[in-house]
PDB file as gemmi writes it, atoms N, CA and C in Angstrom:
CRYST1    1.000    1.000    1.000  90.00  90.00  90.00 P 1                      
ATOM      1  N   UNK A   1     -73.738 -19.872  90.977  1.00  0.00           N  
ATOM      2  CA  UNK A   1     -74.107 -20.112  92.367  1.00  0.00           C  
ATOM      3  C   UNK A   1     -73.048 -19.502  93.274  1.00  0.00           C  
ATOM      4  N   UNK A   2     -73.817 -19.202  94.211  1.00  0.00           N  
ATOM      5  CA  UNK A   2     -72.694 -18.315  95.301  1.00  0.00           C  
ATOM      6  C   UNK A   2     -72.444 -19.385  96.147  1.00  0.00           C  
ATOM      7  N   UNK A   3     -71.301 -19.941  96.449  1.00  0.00           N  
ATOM      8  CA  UNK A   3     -70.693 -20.980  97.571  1.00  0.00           C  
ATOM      9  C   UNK A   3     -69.917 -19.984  98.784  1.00  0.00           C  
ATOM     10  N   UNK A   4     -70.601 -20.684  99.815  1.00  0.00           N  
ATOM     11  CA  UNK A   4     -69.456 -19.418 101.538  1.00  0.00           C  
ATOM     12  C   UNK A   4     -68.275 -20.033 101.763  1.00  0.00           C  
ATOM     13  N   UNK A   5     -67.455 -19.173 102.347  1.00  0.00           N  
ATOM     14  CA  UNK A   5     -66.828 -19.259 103.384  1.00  0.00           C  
ATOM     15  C   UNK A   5     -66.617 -20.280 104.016  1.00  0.00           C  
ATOM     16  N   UNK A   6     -65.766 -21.398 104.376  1.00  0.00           N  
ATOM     17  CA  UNK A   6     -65.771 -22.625 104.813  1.00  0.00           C  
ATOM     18  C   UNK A   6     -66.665 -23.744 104.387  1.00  0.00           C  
ATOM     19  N   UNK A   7     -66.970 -23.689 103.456  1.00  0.00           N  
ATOM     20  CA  UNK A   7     -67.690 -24.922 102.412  1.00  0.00           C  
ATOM     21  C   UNK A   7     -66.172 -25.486 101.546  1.00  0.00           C  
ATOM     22  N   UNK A   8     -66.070 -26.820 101.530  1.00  0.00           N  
ATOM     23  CA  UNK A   8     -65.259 -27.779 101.188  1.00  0.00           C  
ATOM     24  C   UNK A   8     -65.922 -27.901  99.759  1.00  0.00           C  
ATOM     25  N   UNK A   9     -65.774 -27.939  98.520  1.00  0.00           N  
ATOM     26  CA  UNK A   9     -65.901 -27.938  97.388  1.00  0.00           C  
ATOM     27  C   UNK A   9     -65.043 -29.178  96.637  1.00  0.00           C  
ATOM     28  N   UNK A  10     -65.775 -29.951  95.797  1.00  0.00           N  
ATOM     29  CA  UNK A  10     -65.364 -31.136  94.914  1.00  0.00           C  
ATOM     30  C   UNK A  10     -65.251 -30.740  93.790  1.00  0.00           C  
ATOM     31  N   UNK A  11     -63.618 -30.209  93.172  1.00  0.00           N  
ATOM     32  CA  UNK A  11     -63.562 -29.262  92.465  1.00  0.00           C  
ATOM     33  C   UNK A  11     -63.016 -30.295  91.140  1.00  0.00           C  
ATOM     34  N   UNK A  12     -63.516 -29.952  89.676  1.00  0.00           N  
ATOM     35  CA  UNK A  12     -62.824 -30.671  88.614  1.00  0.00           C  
ATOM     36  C   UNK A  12     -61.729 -29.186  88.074  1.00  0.00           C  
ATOM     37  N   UNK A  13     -60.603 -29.428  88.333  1.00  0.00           N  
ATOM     38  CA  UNK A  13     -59.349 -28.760  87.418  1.00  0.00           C  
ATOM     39  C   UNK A  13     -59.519 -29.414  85.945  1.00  0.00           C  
ATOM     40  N   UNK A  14     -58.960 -28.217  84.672  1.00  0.00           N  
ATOM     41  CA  UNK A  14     -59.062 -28.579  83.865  1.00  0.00           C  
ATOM     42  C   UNK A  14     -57.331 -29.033  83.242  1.00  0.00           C  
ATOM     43  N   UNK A  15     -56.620 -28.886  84.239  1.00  0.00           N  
ATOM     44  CA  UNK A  15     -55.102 -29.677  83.818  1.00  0.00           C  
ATOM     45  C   UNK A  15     -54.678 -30.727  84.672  1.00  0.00           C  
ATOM     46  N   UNK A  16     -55.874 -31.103  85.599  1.00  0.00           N  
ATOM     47  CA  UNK A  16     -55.775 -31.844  86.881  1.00  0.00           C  
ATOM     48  C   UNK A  16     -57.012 -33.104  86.527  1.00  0.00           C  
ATOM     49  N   UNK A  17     -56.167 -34.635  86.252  1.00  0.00           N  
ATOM     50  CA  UNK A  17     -56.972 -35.728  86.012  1.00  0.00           C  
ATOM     51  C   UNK A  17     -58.286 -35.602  87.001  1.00  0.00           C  
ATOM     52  N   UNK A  18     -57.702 -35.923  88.623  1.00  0.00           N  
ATOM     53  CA  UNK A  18     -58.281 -36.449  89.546  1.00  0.00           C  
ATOM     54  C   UNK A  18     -59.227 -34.941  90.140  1.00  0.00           C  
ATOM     55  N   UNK A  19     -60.959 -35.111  90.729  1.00  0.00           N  
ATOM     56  CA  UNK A  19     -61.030 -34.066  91.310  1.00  0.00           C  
ATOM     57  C   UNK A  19     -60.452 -33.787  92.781  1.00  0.00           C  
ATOM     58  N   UNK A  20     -60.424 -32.665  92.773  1.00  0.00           N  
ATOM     59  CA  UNK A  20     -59.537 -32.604  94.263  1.00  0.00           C  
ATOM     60  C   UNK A  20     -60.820 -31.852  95.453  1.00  0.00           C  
ATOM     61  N   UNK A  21     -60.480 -31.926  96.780  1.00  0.00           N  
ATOM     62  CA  UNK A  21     -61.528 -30.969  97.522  1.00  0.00           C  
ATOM     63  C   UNK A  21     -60.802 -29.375  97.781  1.00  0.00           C  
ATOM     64  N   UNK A  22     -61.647 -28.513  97.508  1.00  0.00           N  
ATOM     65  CA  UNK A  22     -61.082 -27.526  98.018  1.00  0.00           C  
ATOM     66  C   UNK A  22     -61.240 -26.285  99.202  1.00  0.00           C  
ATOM     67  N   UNK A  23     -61.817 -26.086  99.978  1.00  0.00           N  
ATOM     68  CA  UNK A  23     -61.849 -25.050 100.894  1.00  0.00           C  
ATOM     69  C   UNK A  23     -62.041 -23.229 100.656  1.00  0.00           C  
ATOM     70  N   UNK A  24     -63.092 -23.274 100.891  1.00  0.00           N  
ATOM     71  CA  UNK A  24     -63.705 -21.818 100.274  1.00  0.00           C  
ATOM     72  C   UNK A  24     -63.095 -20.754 101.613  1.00  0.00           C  
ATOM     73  N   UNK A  25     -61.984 -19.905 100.999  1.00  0.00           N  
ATOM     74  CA  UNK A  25     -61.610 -19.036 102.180  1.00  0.00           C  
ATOM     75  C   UNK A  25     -61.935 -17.264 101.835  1.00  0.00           C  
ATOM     76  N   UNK A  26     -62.575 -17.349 100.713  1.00  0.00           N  
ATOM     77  CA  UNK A  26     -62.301 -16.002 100.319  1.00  0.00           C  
ATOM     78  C   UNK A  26     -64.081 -15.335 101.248  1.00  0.00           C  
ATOM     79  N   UNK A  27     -64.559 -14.156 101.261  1.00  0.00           N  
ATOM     80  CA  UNK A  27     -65.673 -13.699 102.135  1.00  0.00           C  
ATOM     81  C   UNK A  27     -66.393 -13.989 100.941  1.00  0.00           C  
ATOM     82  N   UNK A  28     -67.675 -13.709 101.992  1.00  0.00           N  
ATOM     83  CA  UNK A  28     -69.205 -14.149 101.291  1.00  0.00           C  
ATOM     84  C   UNK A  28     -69.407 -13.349 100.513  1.00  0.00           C  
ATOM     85  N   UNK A  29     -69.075 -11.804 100.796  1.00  0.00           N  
ATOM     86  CA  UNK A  29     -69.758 -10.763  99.990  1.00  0.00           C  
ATOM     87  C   UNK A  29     -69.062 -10.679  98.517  1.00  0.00           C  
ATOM     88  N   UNK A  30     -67.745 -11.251  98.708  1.00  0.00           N  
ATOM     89  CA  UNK A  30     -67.409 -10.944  97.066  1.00  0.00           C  
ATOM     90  C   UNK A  30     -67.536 -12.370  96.327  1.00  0.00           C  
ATOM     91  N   UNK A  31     -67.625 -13.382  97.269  1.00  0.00           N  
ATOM     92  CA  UNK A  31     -68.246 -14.687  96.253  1.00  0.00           C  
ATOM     93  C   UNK A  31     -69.617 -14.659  95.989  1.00  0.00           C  
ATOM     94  N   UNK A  32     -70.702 -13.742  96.183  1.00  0.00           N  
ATOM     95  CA  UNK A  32     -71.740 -13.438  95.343  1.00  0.00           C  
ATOM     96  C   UNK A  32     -71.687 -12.635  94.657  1.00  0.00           C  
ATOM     97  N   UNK A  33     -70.511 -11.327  94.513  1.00  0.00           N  
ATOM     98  CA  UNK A  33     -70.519 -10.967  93.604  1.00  0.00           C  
ATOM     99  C   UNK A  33     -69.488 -11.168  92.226  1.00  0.00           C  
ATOM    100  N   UNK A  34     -68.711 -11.986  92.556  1.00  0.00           N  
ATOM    101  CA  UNK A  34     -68.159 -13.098  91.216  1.00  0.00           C  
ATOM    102  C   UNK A  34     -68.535 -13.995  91.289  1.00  0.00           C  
ATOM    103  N   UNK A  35     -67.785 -14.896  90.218  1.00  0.00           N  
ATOM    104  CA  UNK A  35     -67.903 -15.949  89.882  1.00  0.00           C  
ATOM    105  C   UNK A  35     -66.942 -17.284  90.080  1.00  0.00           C  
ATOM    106  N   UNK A  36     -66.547 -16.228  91.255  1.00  0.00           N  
ATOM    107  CA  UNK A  36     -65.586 -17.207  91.653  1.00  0.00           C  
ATOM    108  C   UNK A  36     -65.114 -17.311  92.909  1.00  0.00           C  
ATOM    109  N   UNK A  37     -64.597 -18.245  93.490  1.00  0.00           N  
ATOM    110  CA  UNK A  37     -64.283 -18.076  94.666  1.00  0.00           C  
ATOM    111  C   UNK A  37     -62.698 -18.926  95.154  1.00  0.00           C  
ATOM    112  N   UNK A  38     -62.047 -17.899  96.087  1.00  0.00           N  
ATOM    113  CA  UNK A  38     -60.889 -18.151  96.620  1.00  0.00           C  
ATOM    114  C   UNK A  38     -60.700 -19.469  97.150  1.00  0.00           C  
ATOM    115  N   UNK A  39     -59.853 -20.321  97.319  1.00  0.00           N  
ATOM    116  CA  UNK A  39     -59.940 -21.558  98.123  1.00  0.00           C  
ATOM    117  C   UNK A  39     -58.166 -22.047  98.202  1.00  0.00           C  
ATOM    118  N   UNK A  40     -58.355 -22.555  99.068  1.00  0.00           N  
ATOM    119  CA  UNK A  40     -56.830 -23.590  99.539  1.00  0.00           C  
ATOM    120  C   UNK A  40     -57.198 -25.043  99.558  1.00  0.00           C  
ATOM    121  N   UNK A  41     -56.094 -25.602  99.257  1.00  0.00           N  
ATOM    122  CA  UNK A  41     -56.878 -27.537  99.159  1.00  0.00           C  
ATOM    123  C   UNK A  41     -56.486 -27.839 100.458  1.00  0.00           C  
ATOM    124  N   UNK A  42     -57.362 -29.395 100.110  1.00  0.00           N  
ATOM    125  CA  UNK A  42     -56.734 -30.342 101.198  1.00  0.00           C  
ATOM    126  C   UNK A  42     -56.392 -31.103 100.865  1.00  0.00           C  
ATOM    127  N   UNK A  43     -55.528 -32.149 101.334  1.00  0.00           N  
ATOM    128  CA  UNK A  43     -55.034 -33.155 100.977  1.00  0.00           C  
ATOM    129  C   UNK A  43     -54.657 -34.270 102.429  1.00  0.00           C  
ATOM    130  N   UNK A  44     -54.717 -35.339 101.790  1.00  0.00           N  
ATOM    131  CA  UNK A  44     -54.731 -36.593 102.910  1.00  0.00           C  
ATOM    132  C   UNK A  44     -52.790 -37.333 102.944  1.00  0.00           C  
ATOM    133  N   UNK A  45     -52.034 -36.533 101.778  1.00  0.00           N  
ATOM    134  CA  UNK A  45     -50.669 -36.889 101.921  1.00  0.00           C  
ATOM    135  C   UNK A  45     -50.159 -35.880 102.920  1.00  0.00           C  
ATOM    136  N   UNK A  46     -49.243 -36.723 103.813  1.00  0.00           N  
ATOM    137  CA  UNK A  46     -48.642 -35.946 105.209  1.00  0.00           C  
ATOM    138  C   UNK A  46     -47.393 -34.664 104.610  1.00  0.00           C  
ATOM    139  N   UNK A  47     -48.031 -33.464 105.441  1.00  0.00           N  
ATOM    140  CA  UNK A  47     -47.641 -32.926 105.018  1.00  0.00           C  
ATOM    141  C   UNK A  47     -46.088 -32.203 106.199  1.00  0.00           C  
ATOM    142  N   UNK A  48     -45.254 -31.681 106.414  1.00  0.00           N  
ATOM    143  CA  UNK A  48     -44.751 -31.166 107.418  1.00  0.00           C  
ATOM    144  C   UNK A  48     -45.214 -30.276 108.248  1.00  0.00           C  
ATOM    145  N   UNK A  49     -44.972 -30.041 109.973  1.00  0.00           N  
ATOM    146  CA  UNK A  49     -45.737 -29.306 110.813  1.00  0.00           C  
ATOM    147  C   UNK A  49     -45.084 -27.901 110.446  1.00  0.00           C  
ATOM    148  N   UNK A  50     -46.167 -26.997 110.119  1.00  0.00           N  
ATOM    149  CA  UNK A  50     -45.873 -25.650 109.752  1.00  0.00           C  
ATOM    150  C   UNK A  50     -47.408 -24.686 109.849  1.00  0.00           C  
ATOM    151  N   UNK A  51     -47.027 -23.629 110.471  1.00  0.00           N  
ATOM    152  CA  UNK A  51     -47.680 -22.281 110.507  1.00  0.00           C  
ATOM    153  C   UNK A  51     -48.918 -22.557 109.948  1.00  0.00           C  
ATOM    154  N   UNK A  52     -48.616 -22.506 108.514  1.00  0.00           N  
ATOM    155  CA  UNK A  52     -49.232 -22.281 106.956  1.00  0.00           C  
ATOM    156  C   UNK A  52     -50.470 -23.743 106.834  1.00  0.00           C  
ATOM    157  N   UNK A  53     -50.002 -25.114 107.482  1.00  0.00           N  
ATOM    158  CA  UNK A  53     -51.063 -25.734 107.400  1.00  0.00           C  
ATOM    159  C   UNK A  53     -51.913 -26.807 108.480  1.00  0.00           C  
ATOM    160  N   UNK A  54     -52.902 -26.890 108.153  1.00  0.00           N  
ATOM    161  CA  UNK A  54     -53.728 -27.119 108.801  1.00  0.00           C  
ATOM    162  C   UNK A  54     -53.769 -28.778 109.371  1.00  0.00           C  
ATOM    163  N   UNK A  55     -53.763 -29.310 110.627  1.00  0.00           N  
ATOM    164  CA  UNK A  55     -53.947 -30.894 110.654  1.00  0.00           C  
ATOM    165  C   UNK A  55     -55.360 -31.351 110.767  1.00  0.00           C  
ATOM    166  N   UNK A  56     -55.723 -31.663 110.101  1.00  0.00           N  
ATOM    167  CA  UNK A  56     -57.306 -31.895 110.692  1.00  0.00           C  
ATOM    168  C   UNK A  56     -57.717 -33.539 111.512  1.00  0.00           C  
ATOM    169  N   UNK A  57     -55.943 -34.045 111.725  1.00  0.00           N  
ATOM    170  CA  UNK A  57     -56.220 -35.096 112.492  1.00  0.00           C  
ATOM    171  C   UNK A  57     -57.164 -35.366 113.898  1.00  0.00           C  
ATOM    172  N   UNK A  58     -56.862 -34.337 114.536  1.00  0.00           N  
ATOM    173  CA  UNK A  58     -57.694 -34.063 115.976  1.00  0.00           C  
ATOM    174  C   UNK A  58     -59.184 -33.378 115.694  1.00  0.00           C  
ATOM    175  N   UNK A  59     -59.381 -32.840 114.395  1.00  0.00           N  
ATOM    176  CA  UNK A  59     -60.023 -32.212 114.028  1.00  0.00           C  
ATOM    177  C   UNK A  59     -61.691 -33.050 114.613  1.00  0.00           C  
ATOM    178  N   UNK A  60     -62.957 -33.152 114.706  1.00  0.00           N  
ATOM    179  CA  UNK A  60     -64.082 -33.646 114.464  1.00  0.00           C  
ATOM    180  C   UNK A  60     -64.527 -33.141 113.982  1.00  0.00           C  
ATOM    181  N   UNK A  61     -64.269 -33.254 112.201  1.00  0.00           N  
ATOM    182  CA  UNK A  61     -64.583 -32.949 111.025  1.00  0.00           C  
ATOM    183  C   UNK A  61     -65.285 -34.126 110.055  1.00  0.00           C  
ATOM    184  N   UNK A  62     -66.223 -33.952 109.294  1.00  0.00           N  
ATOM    185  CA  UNK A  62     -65.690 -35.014 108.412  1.00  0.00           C  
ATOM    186  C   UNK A  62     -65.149 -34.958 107.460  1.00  0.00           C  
ATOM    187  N   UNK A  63     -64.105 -34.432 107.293  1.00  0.00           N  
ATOM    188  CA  UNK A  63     -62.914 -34.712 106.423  1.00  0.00           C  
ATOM    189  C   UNK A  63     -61.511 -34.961 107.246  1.00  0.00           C  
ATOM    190  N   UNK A  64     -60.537 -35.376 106.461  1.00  0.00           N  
ATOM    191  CA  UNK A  64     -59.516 -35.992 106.947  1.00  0.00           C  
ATOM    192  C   UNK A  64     -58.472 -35.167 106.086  1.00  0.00           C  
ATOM    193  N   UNK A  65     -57.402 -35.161 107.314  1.00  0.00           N  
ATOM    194  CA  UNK A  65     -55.617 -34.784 106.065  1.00  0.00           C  
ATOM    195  C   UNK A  65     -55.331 -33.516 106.518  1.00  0.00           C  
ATOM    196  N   UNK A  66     -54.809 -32.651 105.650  1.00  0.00           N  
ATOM    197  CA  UNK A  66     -54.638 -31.416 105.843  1.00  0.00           C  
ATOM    198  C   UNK A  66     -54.898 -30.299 105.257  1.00  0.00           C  
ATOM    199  N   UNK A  67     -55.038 -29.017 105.539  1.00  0.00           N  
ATOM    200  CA  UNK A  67     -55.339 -27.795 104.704  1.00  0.00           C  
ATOM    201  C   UNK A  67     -54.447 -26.860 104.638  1.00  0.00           C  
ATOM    202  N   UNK A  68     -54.062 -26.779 103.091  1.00  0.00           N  
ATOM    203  CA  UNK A  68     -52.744 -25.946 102.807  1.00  0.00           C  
ATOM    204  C   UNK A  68     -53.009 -24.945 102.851  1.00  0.00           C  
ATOM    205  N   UNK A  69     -52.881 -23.942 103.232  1.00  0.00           N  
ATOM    206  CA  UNK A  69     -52.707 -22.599 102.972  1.00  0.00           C  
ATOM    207  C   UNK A  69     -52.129 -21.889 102.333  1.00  0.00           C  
ATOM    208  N   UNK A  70     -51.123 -22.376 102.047  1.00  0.00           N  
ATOM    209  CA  UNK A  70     -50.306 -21.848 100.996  1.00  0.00           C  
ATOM    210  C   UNK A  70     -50.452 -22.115 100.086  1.00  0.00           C  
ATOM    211  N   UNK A  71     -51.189 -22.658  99.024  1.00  0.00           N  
ATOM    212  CA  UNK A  71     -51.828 -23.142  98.250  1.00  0.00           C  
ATOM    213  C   UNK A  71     -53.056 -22.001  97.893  1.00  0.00           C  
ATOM    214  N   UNK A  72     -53.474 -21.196  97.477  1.00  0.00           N  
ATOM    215  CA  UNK A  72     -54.595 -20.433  97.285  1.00  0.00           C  
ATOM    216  C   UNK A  72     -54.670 -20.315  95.465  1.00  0.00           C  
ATOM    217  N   UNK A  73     -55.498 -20.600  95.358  1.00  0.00           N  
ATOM    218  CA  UNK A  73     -56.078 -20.428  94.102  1.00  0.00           C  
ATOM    219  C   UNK A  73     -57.602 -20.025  94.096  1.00  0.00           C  
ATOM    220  N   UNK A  74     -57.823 -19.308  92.591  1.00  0.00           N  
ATOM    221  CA  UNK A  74     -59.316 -19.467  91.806  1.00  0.00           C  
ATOM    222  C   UNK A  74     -59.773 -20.345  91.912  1.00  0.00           C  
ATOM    223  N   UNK A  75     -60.965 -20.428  92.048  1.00  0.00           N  
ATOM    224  CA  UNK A  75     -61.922 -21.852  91.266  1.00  0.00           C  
ATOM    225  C   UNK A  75     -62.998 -21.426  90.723  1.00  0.00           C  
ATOM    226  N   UNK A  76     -63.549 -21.736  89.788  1.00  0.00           N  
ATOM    227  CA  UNK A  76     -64.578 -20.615  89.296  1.00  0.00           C  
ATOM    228  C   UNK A  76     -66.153 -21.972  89.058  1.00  0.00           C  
ATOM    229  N   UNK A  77     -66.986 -21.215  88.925  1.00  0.00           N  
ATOM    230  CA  UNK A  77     -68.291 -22.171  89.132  1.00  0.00           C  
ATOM    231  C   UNK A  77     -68.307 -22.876  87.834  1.00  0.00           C  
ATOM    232  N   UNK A  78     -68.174 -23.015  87.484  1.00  0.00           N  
ATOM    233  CA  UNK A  78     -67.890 -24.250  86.520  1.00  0.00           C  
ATOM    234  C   UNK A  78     -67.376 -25.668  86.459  1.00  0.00           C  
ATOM    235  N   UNK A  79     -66.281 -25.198  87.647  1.00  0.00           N  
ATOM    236  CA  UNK A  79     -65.463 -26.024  87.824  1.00  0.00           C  
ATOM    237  C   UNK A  79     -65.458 -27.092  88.838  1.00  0.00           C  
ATOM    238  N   UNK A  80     -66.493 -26.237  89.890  1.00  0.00           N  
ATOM    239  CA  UNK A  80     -67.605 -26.679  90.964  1.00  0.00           C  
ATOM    240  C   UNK A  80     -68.285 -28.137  90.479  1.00  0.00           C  
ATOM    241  N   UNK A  81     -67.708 -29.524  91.312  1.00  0.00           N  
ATOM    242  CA  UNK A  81     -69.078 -30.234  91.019  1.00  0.00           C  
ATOM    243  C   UNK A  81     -69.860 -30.123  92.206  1.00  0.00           C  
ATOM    244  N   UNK A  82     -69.286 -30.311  93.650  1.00  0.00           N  
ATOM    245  CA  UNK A  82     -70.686 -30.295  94.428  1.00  0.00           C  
ATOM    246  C   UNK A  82     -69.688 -29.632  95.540  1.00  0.00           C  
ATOM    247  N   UNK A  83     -70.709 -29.387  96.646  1.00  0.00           N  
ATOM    248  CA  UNK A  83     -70.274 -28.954  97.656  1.00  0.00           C  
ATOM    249  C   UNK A  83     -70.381 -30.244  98.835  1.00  0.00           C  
ATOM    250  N   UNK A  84     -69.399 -30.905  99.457  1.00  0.00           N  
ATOM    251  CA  UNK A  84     -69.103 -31.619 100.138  1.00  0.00           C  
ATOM    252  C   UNK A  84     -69.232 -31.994 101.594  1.00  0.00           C  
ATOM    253  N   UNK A  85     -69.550 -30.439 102.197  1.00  0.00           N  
ATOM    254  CA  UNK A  85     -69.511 -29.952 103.420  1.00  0.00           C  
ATOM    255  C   UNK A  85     -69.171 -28.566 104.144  1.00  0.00           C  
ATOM    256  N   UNK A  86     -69.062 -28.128 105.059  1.00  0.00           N  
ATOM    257  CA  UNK A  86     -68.654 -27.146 105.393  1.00  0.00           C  
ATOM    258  C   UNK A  86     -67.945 -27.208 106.804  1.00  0.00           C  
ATOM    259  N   UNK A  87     -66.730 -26.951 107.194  1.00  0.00           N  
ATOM    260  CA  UNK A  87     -66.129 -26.852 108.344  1.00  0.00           C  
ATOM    261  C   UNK A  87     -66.667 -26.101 109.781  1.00  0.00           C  
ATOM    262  N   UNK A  88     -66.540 -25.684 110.825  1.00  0.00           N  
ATOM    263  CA  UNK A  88     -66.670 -25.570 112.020  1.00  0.00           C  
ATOM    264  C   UNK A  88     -65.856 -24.713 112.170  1.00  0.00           C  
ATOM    265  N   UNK A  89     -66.546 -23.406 112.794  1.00  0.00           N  
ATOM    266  CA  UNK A  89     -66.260 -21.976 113.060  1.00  0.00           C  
ATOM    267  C   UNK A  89     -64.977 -22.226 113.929  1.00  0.00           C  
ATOM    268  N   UNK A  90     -64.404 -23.237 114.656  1.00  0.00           N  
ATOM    269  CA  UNK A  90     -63.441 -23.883 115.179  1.00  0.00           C  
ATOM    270  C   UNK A  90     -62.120 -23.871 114.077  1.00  0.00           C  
ATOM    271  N   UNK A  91     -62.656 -24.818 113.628  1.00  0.00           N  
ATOM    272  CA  UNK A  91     -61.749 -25.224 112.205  1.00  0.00           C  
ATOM    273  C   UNK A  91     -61.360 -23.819 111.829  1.00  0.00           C  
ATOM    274  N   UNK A  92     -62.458 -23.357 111.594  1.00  0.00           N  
ATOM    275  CA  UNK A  92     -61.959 -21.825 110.320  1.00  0.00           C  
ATOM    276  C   UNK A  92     -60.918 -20.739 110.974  1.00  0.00           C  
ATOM    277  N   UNK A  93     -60.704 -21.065 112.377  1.00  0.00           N  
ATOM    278  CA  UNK A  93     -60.318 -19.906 113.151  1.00  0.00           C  
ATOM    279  C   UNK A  93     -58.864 -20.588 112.935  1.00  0.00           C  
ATOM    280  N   UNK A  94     -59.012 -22.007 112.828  1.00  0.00           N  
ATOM    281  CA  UNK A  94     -57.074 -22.023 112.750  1.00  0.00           C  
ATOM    282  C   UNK A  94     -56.702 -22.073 111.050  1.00  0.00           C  
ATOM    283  N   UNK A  95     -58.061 -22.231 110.068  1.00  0.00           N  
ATOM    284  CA  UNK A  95     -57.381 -21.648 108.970  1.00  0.00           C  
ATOM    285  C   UNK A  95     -57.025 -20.307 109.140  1.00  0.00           C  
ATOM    286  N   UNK A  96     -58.115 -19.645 109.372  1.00  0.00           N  
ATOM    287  CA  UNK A  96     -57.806 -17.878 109.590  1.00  0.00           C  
ATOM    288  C   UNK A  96     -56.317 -18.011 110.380  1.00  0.00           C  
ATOM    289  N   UNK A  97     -55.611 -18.682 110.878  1.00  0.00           N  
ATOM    290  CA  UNK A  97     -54.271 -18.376 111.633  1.00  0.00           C  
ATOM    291  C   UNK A  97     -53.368 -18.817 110.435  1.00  0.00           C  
ATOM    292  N   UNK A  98     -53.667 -19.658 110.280  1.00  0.00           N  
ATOM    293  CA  UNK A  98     -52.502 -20.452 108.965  1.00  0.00           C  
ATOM    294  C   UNK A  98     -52.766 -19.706 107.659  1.00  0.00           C  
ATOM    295  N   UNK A  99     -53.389 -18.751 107.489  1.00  0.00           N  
ATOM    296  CA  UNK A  99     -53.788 -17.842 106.186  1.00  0.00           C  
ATOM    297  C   UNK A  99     -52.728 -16.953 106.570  1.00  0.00           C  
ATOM    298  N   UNK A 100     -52.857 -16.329 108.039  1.00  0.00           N  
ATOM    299  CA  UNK A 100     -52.037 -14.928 108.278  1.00  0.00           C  
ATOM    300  C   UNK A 100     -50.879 -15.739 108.010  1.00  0.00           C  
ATOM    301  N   UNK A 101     -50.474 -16.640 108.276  1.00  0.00           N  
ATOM    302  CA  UNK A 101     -49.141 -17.101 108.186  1.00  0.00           C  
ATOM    303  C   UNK A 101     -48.700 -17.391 107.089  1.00  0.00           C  
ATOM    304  N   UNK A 102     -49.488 -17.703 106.044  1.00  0.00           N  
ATOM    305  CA  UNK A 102     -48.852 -18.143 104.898  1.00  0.00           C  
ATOM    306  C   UNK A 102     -48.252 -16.808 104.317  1.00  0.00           C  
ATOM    307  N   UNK A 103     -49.335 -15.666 104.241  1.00  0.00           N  
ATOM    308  CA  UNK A 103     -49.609 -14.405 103.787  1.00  0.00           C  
ATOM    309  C   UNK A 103     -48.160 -13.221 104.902  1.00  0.00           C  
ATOM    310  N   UNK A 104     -47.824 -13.645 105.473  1.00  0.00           N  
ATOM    311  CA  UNK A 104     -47.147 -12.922 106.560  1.00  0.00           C  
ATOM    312  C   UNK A 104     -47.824 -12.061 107.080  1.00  0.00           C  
ATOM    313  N   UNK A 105     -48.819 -11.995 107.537  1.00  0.00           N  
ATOM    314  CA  UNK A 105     -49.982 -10.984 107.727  1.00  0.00           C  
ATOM    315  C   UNK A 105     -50.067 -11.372 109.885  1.00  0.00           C  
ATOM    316  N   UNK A 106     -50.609 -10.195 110.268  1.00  0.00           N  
ATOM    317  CA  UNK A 106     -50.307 -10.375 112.367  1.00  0.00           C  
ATOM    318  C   UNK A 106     -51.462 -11.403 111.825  1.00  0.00           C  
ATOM    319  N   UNK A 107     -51.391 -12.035 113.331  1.00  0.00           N  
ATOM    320  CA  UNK A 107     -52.243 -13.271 113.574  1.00  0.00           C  
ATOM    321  C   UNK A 107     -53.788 -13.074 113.391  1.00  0.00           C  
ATOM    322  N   UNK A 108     -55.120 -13.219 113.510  1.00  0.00           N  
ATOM    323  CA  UNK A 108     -56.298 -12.471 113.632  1.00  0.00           C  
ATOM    324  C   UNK A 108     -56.158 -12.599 114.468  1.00  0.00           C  
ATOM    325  N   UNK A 109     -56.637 -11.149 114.957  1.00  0.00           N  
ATOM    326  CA  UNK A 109     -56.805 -10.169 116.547  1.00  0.00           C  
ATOM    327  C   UNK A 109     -56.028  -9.980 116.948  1.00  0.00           C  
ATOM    328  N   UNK A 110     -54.762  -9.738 116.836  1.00  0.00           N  
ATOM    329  CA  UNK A 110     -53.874  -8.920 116.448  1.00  0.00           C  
ATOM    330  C   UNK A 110     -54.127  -7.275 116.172  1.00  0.00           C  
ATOM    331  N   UNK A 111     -53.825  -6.275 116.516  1.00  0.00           N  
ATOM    332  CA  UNK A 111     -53.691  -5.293 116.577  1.00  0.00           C  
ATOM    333  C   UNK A 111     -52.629  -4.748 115.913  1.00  0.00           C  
ATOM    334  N   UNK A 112     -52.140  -4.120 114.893  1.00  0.00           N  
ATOM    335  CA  UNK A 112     -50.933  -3.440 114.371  1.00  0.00           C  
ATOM    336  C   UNK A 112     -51.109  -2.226 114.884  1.00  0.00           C  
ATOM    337  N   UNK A 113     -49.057  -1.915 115.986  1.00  0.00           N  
ATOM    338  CA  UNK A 113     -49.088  -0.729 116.297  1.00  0.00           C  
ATOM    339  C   UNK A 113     -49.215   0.410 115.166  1.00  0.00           C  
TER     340      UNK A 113                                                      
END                                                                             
């Protein structure tokens, strides 16, 4: 199954007891054509204010905590149990900021001279 772009994923790790949620950041076009797709977690333990992650306290989401960015891993469909939700073109624009940042990459829309 092809999962997008800002879909929150209820992912089972196979060295990881508990499932965790994870955050689909990689594009649409190459998560239909693998089998897998890019993602950063979230997590509800406080994390420190930085670049790289996300607060989704102010957020009107329904999810809660934060989104690491620095954190990027595989997840491959297998590993997929369901899809949970999907974030707000809002939301995604300050992952897209906290991605460039993790990555050292200009901000999006940004221009490199």
């Amino acid at each position: 199954m092809a999962y997008a772009r800002g879909q929150i994923l209820h992912v089972q790790f196979e060295h990881i007891d508990e499932p965790k949620l994870m955050l689909v950041v990689s594009n649409n076009m190459r998560n239909q054509k693998l089998g897998s797709v890019l993602a950063v977690r979230l997590t509800t333990t406080r994390k420190p204010r930085l670049p790289s992650i996300v607060d989704l306290g102010d957020a009107s989401e329904s999810v809660h905590g934060h989104i690491v960015c620095d954190d990027i891993v595989e997840v491959y469909d297998d590993e997929v149990l369901t899809v949970r939700t999907s974030l707000s073109p809002t939301t995604m624009s300050r992952v897209d900021s906290a991605l460039a940042a993790a990555l050292a990459l200009p901000p999006p829309g940004d221009v490199a001279p």
